[in-house]
Every structure is written in C-alpha cells, then in structure tokens.
C-alpha positions as CSV (number, residue, x, y, z in Angstrom):
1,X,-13.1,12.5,5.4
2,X,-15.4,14.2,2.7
3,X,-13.9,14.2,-0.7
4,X,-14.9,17.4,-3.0
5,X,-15.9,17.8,-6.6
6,X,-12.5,20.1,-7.0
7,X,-9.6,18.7,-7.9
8,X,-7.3,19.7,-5.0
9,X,-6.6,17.1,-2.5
10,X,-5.6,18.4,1.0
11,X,-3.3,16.5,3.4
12,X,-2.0,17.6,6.7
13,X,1.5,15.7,7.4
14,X,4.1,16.4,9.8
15,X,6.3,19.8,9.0
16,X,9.5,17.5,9.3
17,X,8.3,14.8,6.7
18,X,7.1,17.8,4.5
19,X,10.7,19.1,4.4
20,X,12.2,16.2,3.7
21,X,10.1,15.1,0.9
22,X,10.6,18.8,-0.5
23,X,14.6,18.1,-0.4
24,X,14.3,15.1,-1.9
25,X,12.6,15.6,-4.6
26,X,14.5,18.9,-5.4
27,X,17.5,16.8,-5.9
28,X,15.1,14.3,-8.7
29,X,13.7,18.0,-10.4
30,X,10.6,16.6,-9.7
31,X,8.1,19.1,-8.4
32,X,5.7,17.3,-5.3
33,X,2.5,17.2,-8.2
34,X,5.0,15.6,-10.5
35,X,5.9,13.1,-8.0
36,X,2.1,12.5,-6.4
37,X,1.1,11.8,-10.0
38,X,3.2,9.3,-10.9
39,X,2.8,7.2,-7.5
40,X,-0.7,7.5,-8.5
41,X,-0.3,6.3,-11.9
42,X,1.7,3.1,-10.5
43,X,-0.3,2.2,-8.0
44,X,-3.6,2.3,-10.0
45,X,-1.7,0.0,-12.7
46,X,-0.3,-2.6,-10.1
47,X,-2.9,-2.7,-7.9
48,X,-2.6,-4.7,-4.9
49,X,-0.2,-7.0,-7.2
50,X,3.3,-7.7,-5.3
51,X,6.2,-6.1,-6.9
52,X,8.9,-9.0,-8.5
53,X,12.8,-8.1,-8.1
54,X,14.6,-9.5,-11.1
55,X,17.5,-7.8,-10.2
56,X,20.7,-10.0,-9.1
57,X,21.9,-9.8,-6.0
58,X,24.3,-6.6,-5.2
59,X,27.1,-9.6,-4.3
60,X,26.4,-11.3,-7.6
61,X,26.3,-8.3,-9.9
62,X,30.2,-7.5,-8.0
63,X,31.4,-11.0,-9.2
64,X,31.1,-12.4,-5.0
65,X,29.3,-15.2,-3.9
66,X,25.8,-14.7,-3.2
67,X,24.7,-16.4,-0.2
C-alpha cells in the first residue's frame, strides 16, 4: 500500500461494519476522526505493552463469591 504526503488515510471496510461503527459511535457523540484519533493516541502510548485489569471481578464488586 503506498502511503501519501497528505494527511487523509483511505480504508475500504465492509458497508455492514461501516454502519455499525457509525451507530455506535453516534450513541458516544464521538464523530469517527474523534474516535480514530484517540485509538491512535493509545496505541502509540502502550505499544505492544499488554493491558493490566485491576478491576475486581463482576461477582466480587456484587458482594458473591468469586470463583
């Protein structure tokens, strides 16, 4: 794939997936540059690094018993 001087970036991705991502980020009131930005952002700052849950357990956090 060549890759331009320009600052547009071009993908072609299925119409379905297209619409969906369009719905779902209409419900965040986040527009698709908005979005694409901020993935970029992330990834560049983590990397390859592997993401750590801290978060408890959904069980635990309800006062059950983890297992």
């Amino acid at each position: 794939m060549a890759i331009g001087k320009s600052g547009r970036i071009v993908l072609e991705i299925d119409p379905a997936l297209k619409k969906e991502i369009y719905v779902s980020l209409n419900r965040t009131g986040l527009s698709l540059k908005e979005w694409f930005l901020e993935a970029v952002r992330v990834h560049l700052l983590e990397g390859d690094q592997l993401t750590l849950n801290l978060r408890p357990p959904k069980a635990r956090r309800e006062g059950g018993s983890a297992v």
